[in-house]
N, C-alpha and C positions, 0 to 999 in steps of 0.2 A: 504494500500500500504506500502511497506515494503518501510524502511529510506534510503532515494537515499544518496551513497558517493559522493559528487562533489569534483575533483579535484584542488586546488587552485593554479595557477602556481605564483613561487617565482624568480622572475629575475630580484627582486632589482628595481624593477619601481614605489614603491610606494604603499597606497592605500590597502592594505593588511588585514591590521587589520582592518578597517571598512567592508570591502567585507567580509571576513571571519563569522565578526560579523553578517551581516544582512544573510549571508546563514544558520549560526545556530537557527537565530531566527523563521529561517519558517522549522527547523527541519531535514534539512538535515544534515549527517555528511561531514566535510571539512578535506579535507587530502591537509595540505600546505605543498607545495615540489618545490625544484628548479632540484629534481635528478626526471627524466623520468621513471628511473626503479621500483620508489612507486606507480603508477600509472596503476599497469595491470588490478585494480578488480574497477574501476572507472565507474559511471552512465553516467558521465559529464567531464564536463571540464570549468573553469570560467580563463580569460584570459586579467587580470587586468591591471589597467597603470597609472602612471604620471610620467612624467617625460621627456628626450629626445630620439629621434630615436637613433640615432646613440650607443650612450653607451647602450642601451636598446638591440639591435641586436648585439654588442659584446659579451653579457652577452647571448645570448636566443642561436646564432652561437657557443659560446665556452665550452656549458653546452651540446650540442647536442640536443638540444628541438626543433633546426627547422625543421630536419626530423619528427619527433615526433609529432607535432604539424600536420603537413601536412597529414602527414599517420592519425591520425586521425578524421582527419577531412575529409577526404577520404572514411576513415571504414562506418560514418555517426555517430560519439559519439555527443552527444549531446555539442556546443558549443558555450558560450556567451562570448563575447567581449567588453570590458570595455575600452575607451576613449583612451591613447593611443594604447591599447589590441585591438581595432576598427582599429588606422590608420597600424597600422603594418601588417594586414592582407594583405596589397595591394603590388603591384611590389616594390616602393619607394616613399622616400619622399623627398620633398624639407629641410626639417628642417636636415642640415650636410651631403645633399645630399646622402643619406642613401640608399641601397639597404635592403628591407622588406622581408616578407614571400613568396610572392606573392601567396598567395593563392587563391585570388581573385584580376582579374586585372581590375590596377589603379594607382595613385598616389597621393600623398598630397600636398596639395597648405597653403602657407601659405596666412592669413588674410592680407587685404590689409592697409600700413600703414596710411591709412583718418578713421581707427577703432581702438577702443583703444582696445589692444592686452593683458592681453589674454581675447577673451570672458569670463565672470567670472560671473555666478550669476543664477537665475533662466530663462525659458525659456521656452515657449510649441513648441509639435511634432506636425505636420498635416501629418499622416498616408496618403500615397496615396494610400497603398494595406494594407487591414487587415493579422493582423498575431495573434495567438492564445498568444503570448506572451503580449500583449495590453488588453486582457479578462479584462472586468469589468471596466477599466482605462477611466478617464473622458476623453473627448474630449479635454478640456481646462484647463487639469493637466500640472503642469508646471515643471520639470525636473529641479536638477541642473548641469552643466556645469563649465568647467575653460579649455579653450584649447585656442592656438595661432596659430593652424593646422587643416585644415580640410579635410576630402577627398573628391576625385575625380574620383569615378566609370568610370571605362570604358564602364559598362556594367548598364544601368539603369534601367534593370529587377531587380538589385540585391536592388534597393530603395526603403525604406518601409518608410521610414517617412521624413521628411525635417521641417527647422528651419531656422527664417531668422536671420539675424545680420550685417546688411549692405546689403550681400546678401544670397538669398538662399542655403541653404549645407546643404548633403544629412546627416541624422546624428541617423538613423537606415538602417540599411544593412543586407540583409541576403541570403542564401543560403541554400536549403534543411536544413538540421539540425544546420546548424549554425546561429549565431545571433549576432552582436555589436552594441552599443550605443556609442554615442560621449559624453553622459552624462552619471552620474552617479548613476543609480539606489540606490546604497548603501546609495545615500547623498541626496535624493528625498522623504523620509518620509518612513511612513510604503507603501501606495500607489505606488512608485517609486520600493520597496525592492520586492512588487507582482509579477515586471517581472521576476526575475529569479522562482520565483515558477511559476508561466504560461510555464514560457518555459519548465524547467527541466519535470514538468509535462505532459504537452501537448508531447513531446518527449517521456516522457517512455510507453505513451499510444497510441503513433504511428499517433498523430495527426499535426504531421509538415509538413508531402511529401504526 
C-alpha cells in the first residue's frame, strides 16, 4: 500500500508534535498546516487539541477551516478527532459558552465540581459497538486522558465507546468515516498510537461504511 498523507490540522491547540510524531512512526507522511489550501492531495485528516473552546474556534473560524472541515467530512475523507478535536465537532460547549463545528449534534458538559477536574491520567474504553479502528486493542487497554469537558451526543448511535469518572461519558464517537477520542492515542503507548493506523487503514480499504 502506497504511504497515506494525513493531514495534521494546526490551530494552535496544542498536542502537535506528539500526534505528528506517533503518525510518522507507523509510516504515514504528515503534512502540518493551519492554511486549508495545503491540503487538496490529502488520504486523511487528524484533528488534534488541548486547550480551550472558545480561542480554539476563533483560530479554526478566522483561518476559514470551519467550512473546510465540514465539507470534508461530508466528501467522506477519512477523519480522526483528538480530545479537544472530539469536543469541537458538536453544536457547543459549555466551556466560554462556545458555538463549535456542529458537525455532529450535541454539546459539552462540563465535569461536575464533587470531581477533581481535569480528568488526568490513565483510563479504559468499554466499546458498546465495535469499530475496525479498536483491531487487535485489548479489552482492558487503558488510554491516557487530561480533559475538564466532556461531550454530550444528541444522537447515541454516534457512541462507540464510554469511560467512567464519577460518571459515565461517551469518549469515542463516530460517524461513517469519521472518528474522535476524548483521549489521547499519541500518549497511550505504541498500543494506543494502532488507532490511527486501524483507522486511516480500514478507511483507504473501504472498511468503515
Amino acid at each position: 500500500m502506497a504511504q497515506l498523507k494525513i493531514g495534521l490540522i494546526d490551530y494552535g491547540a496544542g498536542n502537535l508534535r506528539s500526534v505528528g510524531k506517533a503518525l510518522e512512526l507507523i509510516g504515514f507522511q504528515v503534512k502540518l498546516t493551519e492554511d486549508y489550501h495545503d491540503l487538496a492531495d490529502i488520504d486523511g485528516i487528524v484533528f488534534p487539541g488541548q486547550g480551550v473552546a472558545g480561542p480554539a474556534m476563533g483560530k479554526i473560524d478566522g483561518s476559514g477551516l470551519t467550512t473546510f472541515l465540514k465539507e470534508k467530512v461530508e466528501e467522506g475523507v477519512p477523519f480522526f478527532g483528538v480530545c479537544l478535536g472530539l469536543q469541537l465537532l458538536f453544536d457547543h460547549s459549555d466551556e466560554g459558552n462556545t458555538n463549535c463545528l456542529g458537525i455532529l449534534p450535541g454539546n459539552n458538559l462540563k465535569f461536575t465540581d464533587q470531581l477533581k477536574v481535569p480528568h488526568m491520567g490513565w483510563n479504559n474504553v468499554r466499546l458498546v459497538k465495535e469499530h475496525p479502528a479498536f483491531k487487535d486493542i485489548p479489552k482492558d487497554f487503558e488510554f491516557y486522558f487530561v480533559h475538564s469537558y466532556y461531550a454530550n451526543p444528541s444522537n447515541i448511535d454516534h457512541i462507540v465507546g464510554e469511560t467512567s469518572y464519577g460518571i459515565k461519558f461517551p469518549s469515542v464517537v463516530a460517524y461513517n468515516n469519521l472518528i474522535a477520542t476524548q483521549f489521547h492515542p499519541e500518549k497511550s503507548s505504541r498500543t494506543g498510537v494502532s488507532l490511527y493506523e486501524n483507522f486511516f487503514i480500514s478507511a483507504k480499504e473501504g472498511k468503515l461504511t
